[in-house]
NUTI-924624 format. One record per residue (C-alpha): x, y, z; residue number from 1. Coordinates in steps of 0.25 Angstrom, whole numbers, plus 5000, padded with zeros to 4 digits. Layout:
N
{atom {X; Y; Z}; NUM}
...
// end
This chain:
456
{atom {5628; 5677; 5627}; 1}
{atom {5629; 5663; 5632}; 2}
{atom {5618; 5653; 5628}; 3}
{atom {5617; 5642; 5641}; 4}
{atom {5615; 5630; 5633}; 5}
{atom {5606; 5620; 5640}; 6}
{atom {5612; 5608; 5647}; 7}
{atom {5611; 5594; 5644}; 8}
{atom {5600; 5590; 5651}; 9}
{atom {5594; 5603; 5644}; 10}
{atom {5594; 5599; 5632}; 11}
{atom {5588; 5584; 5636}; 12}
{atom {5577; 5593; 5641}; 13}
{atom {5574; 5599; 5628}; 14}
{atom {5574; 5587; 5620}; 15}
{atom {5566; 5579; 5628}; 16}
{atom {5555; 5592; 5627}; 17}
{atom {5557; 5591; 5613}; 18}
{atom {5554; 5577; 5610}; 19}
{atom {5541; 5577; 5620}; 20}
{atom {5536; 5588; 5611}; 21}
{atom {5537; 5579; 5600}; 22}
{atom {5531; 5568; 5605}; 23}
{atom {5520; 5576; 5611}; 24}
{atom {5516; 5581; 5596}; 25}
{atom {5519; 5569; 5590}; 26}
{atom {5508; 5562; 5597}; 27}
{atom {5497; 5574; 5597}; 28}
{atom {5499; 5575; 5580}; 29}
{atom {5502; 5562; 5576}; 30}
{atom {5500; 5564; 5562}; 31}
{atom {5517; 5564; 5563}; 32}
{atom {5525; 5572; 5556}; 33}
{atom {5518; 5582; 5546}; 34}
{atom {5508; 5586; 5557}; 35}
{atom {5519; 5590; 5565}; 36}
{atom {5526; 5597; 5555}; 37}
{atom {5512; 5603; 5551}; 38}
{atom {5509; 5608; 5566}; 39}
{atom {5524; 5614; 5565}; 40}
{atom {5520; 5622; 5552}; 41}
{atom {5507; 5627; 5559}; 42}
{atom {5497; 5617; 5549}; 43}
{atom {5483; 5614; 5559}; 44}
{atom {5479; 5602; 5564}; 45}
{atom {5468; 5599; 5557}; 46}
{atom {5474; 5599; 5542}; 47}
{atom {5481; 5585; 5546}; 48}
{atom {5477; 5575; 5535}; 49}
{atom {5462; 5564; 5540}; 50}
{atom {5460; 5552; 5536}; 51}
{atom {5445; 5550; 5525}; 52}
{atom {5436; 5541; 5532}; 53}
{atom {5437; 5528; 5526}; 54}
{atom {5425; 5524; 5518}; 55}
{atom {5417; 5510; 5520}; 56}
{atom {5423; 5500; 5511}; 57}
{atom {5415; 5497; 5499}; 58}
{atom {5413; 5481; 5496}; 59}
{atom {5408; 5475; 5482}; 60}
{atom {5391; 5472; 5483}; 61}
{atom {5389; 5459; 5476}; 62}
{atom {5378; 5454; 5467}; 63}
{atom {5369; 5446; 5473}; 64}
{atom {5372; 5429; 5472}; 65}
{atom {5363; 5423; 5463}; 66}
{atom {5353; 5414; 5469}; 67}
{atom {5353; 5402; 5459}; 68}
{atom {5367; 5398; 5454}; 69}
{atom {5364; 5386; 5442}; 70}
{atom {5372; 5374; 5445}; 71}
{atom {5385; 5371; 5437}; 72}
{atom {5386; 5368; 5422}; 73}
{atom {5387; 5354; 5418}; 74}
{atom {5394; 5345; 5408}; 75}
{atom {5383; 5342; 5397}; 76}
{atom {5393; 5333; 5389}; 77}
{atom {5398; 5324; 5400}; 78}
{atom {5402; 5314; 5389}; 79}
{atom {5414; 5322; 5385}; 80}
{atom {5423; 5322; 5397}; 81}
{atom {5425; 5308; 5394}; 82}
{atom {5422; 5306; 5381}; 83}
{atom {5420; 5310; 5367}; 84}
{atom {5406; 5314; 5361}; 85}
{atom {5397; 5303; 5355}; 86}
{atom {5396; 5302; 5340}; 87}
{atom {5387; 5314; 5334}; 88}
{atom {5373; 5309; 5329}; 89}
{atom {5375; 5300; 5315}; 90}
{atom {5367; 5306; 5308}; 91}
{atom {5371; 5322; 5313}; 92}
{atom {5388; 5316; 5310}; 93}
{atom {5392; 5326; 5299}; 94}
{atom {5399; 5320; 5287}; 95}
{atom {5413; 5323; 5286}; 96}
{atom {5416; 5336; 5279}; 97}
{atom {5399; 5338; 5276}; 98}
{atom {5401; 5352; 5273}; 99}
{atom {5408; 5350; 5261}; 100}
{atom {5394; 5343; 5256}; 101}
{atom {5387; 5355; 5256}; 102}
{atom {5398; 5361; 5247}; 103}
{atom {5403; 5370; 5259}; 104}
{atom {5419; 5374; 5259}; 105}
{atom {5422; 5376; 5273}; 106}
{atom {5415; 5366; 5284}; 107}
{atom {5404; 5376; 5293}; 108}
{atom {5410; 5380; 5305}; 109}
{atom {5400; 5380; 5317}; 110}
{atom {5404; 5391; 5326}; 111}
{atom {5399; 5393; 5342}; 112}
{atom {5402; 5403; 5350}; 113}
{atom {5403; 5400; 5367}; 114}
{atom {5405; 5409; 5378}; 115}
{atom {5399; 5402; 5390}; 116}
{atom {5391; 5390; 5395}; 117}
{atom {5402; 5377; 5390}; 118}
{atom {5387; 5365; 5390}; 119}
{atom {5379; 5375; 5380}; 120}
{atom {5389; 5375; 5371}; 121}
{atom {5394; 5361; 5371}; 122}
{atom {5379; 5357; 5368}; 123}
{atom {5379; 5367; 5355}; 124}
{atom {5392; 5362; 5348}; 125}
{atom {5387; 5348; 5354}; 126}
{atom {5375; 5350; 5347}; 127}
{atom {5382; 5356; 5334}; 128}
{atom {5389; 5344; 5333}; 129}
{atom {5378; 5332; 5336}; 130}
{atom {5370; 5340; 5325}; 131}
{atom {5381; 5338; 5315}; 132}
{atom {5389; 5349; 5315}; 133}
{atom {5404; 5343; 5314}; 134}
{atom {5412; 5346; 5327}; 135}
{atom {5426; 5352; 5318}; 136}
{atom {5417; 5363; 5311}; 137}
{atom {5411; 5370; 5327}; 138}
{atom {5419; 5380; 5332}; 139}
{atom {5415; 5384; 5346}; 140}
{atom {5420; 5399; 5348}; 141}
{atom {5425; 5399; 5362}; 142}
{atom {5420; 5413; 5366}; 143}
{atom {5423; 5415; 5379}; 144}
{atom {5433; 5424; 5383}; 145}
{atom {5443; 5414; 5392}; 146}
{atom {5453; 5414; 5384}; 147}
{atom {5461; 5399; 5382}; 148}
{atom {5453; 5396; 5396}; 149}
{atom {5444; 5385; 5390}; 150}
{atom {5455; 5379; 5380}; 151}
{atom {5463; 5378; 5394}; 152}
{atom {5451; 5372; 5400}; 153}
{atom {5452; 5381; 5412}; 154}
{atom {5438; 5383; 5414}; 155}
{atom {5428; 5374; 5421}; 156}
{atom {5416; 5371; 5416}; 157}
{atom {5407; 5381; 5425}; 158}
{atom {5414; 5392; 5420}; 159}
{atom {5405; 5400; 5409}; 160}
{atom {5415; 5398; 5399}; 161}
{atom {5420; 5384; 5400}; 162}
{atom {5421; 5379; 5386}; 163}
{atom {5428; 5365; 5386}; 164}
{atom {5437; 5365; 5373}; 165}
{atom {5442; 5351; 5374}; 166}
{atom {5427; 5345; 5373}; 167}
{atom {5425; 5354; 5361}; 168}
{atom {5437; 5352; 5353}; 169}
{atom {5440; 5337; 5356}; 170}
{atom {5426; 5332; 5361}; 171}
{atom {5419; 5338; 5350}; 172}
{atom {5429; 5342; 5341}; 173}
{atom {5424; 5356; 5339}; 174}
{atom {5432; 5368; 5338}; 175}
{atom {5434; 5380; 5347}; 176}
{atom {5440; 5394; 5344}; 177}
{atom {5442; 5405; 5357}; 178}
{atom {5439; 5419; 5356}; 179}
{atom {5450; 5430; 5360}; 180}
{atom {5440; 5435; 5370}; 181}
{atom {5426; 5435; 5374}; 182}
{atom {5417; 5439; 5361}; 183}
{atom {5403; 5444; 5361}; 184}
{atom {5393; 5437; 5352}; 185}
{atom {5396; 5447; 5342}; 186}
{atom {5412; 5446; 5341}; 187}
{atom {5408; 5432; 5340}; 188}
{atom {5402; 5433; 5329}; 189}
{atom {5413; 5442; 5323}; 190}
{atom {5423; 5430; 5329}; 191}
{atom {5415; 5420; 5321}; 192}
{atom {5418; 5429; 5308}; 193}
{atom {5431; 5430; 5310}; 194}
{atom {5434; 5415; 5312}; 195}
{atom {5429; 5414; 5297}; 196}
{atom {5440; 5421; 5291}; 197}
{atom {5450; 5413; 5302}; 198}
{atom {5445; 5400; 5296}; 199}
{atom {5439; 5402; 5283}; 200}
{atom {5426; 5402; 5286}; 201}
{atom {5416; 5404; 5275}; 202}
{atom {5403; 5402; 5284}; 203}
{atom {5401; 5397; 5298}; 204}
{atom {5390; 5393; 5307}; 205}
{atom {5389; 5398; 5321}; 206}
{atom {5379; 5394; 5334}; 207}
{atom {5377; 5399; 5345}; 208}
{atom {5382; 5390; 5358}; 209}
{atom {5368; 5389; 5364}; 210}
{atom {5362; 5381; 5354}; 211}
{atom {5359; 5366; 5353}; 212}
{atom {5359; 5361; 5338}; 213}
{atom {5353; 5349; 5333}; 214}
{atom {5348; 5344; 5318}; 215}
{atom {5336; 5341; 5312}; 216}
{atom {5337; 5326; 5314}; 217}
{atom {5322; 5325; 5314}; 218}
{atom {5322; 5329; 5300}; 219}
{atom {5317; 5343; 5295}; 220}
{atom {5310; 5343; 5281}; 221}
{atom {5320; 5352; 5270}; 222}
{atom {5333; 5351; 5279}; 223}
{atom {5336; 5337; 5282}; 224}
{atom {5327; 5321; 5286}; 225}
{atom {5328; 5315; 5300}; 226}
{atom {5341; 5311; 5306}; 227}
{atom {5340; 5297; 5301}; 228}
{atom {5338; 5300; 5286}; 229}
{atom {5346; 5302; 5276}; 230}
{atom {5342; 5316; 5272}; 231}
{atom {5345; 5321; 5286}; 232}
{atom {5354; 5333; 5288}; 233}
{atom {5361; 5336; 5302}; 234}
{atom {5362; 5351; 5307}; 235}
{atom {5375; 5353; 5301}; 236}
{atom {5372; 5347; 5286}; 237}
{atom {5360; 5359; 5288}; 238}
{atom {5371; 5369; 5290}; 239}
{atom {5379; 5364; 5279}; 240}
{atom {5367; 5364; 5270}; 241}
{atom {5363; 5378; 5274}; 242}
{atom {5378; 5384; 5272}; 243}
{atom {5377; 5378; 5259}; 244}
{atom {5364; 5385; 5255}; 245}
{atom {5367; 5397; 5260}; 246}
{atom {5382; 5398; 5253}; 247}
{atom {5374; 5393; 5240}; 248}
{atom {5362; 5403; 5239}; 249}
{atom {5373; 5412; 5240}; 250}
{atom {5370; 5427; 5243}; 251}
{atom {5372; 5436; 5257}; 252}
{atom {5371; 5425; 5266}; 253}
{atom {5374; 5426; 5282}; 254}
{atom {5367; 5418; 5291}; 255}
{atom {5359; 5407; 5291}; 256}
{atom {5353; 5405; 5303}; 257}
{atom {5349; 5391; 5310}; 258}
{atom {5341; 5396; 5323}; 259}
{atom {5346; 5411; 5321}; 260}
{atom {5359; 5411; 5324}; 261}
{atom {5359; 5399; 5336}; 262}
{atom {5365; 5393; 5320}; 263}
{atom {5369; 5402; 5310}; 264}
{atom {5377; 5401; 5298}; 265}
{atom {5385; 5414; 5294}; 266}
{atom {5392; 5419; 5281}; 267}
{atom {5406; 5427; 5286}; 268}
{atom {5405; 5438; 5274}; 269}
{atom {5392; 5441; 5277}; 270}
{atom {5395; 5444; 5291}; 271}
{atom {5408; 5451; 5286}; 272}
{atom {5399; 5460; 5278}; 273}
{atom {5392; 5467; 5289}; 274}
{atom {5405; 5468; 5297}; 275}
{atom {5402; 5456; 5307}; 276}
{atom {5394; 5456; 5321}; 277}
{atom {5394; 5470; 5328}; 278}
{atom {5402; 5466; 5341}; 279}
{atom {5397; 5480; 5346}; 280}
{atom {5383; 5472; 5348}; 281}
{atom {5389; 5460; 5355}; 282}
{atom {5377; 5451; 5358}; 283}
{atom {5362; 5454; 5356}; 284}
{atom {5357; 5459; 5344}; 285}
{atom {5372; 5459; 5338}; 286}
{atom {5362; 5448; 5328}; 287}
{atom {5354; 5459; 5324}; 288}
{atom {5363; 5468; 5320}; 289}
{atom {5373; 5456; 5312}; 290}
{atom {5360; 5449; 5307}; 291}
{atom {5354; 5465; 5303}; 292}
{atom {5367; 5468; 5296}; 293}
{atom {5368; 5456; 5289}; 294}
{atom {5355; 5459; 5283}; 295}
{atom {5357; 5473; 5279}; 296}
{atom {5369; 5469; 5271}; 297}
{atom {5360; 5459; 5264}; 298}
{atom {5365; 5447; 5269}; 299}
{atom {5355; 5436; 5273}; 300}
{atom {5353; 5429; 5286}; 301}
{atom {5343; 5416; 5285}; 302}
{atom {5338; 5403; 5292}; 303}
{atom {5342; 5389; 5290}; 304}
{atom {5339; 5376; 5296}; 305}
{atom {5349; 5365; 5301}; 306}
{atom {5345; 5360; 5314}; 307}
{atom {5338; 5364; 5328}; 308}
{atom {5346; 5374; 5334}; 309}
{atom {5342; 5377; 5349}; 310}
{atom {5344; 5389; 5356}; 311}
{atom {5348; 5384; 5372}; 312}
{atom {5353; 5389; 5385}; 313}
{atom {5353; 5373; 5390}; 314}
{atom {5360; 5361; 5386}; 315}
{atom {5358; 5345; 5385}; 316}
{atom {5363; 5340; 5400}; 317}
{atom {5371; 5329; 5392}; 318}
{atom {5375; 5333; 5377}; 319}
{atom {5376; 5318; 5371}; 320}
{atom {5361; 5320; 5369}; 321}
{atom {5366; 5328; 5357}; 322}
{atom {5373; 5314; 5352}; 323}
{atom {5362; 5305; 5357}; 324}
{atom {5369; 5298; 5365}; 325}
{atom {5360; 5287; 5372}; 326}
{atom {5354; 5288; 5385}; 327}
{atom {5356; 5303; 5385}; 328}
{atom {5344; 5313; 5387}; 329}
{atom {5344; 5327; 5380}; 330}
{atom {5341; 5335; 5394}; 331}
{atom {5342; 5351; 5397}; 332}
{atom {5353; 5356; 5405}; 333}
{atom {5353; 5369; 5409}; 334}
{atom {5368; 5375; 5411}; 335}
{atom {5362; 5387; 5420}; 336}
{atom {5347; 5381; 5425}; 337}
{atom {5339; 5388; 5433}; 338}
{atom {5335; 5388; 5446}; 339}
{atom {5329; 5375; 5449}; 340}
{atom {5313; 5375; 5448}; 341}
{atom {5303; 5365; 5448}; 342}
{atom {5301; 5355; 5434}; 343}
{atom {5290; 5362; 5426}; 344}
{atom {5279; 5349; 5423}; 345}
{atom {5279; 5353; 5408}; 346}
{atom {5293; 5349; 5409}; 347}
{atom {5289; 5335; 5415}; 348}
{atom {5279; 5335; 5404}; 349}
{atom {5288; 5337; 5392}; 350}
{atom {5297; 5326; 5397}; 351}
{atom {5286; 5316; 5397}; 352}
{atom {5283; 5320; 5383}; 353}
{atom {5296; 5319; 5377}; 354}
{atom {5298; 5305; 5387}; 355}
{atom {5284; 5302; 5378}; 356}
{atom {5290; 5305; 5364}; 357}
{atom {5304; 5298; 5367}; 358}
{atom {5295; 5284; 5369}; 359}
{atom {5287; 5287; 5355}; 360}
{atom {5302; 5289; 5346}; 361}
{atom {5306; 5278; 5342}; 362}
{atom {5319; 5284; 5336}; 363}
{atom {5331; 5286; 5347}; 364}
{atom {5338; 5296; 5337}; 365}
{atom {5326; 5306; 5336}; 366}
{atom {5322; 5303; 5350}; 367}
{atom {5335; 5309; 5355}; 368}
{atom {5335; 5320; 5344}; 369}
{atom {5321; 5324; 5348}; 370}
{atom {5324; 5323; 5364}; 371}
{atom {5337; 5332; 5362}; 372}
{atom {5328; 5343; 5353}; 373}
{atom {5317; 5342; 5363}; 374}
{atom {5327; 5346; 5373}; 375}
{atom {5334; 5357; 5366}; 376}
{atom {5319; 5364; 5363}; 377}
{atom {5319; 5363; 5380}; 378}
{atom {5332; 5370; 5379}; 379}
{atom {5327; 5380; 5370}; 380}
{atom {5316; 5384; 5379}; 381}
{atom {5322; 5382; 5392}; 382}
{atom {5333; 5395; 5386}; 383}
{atom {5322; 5402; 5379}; 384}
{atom {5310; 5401; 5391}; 385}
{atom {5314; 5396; 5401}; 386}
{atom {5327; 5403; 5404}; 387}
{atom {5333; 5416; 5398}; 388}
{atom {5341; 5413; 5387}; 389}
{atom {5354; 5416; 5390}; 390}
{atom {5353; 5409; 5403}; 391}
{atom {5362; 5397; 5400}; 392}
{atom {5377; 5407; 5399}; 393}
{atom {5375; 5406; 5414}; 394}
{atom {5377; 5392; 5418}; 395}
{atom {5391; 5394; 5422}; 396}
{atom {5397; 5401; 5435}; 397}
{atom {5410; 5397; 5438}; 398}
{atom {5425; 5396; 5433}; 399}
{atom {5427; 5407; 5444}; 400}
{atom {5443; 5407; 5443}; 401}
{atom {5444; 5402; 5430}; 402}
{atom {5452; 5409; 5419}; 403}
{atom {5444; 5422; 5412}; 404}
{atom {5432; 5418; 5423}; 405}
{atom {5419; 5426; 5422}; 406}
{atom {5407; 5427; 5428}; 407}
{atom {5395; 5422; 5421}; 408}
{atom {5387; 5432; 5425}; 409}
{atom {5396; 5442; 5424}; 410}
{atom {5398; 5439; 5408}; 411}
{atom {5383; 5437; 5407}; 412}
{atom {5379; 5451; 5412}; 413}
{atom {5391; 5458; 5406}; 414}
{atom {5385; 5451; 5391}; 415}
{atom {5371; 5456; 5395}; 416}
{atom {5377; 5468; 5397}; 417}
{atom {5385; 5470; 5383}; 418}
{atom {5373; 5463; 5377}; 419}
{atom {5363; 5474; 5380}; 420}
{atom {5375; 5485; 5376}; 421}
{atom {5376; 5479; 5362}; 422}
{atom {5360; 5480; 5360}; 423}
{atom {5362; 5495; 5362}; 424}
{atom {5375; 5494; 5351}; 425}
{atom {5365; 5488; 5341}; 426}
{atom {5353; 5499; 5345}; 427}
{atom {5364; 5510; 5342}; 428}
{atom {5370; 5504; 5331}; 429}
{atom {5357; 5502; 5322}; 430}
{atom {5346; 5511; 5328}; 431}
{atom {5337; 5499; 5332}; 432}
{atom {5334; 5491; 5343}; 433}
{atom {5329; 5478; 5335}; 434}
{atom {5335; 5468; 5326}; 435}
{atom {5327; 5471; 5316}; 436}
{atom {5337; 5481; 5310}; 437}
{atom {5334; 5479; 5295}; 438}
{atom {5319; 5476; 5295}; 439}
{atom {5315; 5483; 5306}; 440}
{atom {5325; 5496; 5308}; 441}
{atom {5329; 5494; 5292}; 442}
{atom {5343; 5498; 5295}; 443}
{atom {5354; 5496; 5286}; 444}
{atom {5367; 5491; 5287}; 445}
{atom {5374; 5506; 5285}; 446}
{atom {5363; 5510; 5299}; 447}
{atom {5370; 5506; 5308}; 448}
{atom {5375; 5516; 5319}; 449}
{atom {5368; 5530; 5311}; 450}
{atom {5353; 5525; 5313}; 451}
{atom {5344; 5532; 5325}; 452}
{atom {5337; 5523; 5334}; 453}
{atom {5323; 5520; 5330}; 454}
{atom {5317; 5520; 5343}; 455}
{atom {5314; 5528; 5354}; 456}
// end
């Protein structure tokens, strides 16, 4: 049988059907290729793939800005950008090699420690050294965590760690030493130790960097006679004279204490003895446990007496007060004031009466010394009643974009935060909430980490 095949215009026919049936489902399903194929294969409609809804997006909530921003940090040592510091005190100028006359082998090193806030600092080894304390044997412990930032000097002086190693080392003539990394108070301490058998240490003092230091020179019965006598000791001849009594009565001795430990004098094997600080309490009550163990181990820890040690959150507003420099007013400079408030009329008073007793002192030499400790007792209550005590760490708020940059804030709330985390280390660790571990909780020095806690 014959099949008629169709003609030309036939076949054109065909096609053009064809291709308008494509079109036509193309555009009804336009989900392309695999719906098609899915209608083909008999798969429904309603299992082609939908879009989720798109969610709102979410945006960071910030902390409110603070209300009162304290005004930026200034230079309390304008002198040295142009010039070097004046001469030291006469009678406060060590003798060359004075150590050596209190029949000491190695020359004391003074060791402070600085994380933050540059003017505090500069008016404690400033005050170190106006007291006596011979500029070669301070090392300051750079303990900031910026790496080589400050010996670059590639941070500015509002930035929290600022520290200006050219004024120390060829201003002053002090040393400096850097951390590896940000320590905690405890790893500090450990890093003092360890510095010892680095350098041959048989001893070393250490302060704390929020201190201002000054001598006795108004005399105190037993110790030393009046700046102007011949009898008189400066803070450091103290310091020599009490490392000497304390290597020659001999015995466990640790620490002696000048103001606790705002001055303290250590002996390395003692501390070596009980296995160094406990880096596992970092920052409060890290003390308590060293002093505790100490003691349980028979070592003694007592007081002696070499000058006024102030505990501070402020500083002088121009430090050549400290070398007496003529003209020059001690007066309070607060590196992180307050909001600003109305002058209190006690104030007014006081001034009037120190304005009184200046008139009646006929000696210039005392009359400076007794203004600058006059103001350092201001200094002393303005950090311990009128502020809270720690309120001078934060001055500083820029260096935004600087190398190793961190908010002040920030490292002050994540301390608090370690801080408090430590106390609880020291509850666990010796089953007591309070210093008083040997005379109160009569712990021993094997107790630690096995005794209950003795309270509810």
């Amino acid at each position: 049988m014959l099949i008629a095949m169709p003609s030309q215009r036939g076949l054109m026919t065909i096609l053009a059907a064809v291709l308008t049936s494509f079109l036509i489902i193309t555009l009804i399903f336009p989900s392309g290729r695999d719906t098609i194929h899915g209608i083909v294969r008999g798969k429904p409609q309603h299992d082609a793939p939908h879009e989720p809804p798109k969610k709102e997006e979410q945006r960071p909530k910030y902390k409110p800005t603070p209300t009162w921003t304290p005004p930026p940090v200034q230079d309390n040592f304008p002198l040295l950008a142009t010039s070097t510091p004046p001469p030291v005190p006469k009678w406060n100028a060590p003798r060359p090699n004075m150590y050596k006359e209190y029949e000491l082998p190695t020359a004391p090193p003074l060791l402070i420690g600085f994380t933050r806030t540059w003017p505090v600092l500069l008016q404690a080894v400033t005050s170190y050294i106006t007291a006596g304390w011979p500029p070669s044997q301070i090392y300051v412990i750079e303990n900031t965590g910026v790496q080589q930032a400050n010996a670059r000097g590639q941070l500015s002086l509002q930035n929290p760690f600022y520290l200006n190693h050219k004024i120390l080392k060829e201003k002053l003539g002090v040393n400096v030493i850097t951390t590896p990394t940000l320590l905690s108070f405890a790893q500090m301490q450990n890093f003092f130790l360890s510095l010892t058998y680095e350098k041959n240490w048989p001893y070393y003092f250490w302060s704390h960097m929020d201190v201002v230091a000054y001598a006795y020179e108004d005399g105190k019965p037993g110790l030393t006679g009046k700046y102007n006598e011949k009898d008189y000791k400066s803070l450091y001849e103290l310091c020599l004279k009490a490392l000497k009594e304390a290597r020659t009565e001999g015995g466990r001795w640790a620490i002696r204490f000048f103001a606790y430990d705002h001055l303290a004098l250590v002996n390395p094997k003692a501390f070596e003895d009980v296995g160094g600080w406990d880096t596992l309490i970092p920052y409060y009550l890290t003390d308590c446990d060293m002093h505790s163990r100490l003691m349980m181990r028979n070592w003694t820890n007592a007081d002696a007496r070499a000058g006024l040690i102030y505990d501070v959150a402020s500083t002088l507003k121009d430090l050549s007060a400290l070398y007496r420099v003529e003209g020059v007013t001690p007066e309070l400079m607060d590196p992180n004031p307050p909001p600003p408030k109305e002058e209190k009329e006690g104030g007014k008073k006081e001034r009037r009466e120190e304005d009184a007793m200046e008139k009646r002192d006929e000696d210039p030499n005392w009359r400076k010394w007794r203004n600058l400790v006059m103001t350092a007792d201001k200094m002393y209550q303005h950090k311990h009643g009128d502020r809270e005590r720690n309120t001078w760490q934060l001055g500083q708020h820029g260096g935004q974009g600087e190398p190793f940059y961190y908010p002040a804030h920030g490292l002050a709330e994540a301390i608090d935060l370690i801080t408090e985390t430590g106390r609880e280390v020291f509850r666990r660790k010796w089953g007591h909430r309070d210093c008083d571990l040997v005379s109160g909780a009569h712990l021993k020095f094997e107790d630690a980490w096995i005794v209950e806690k003795d309270w509810r």
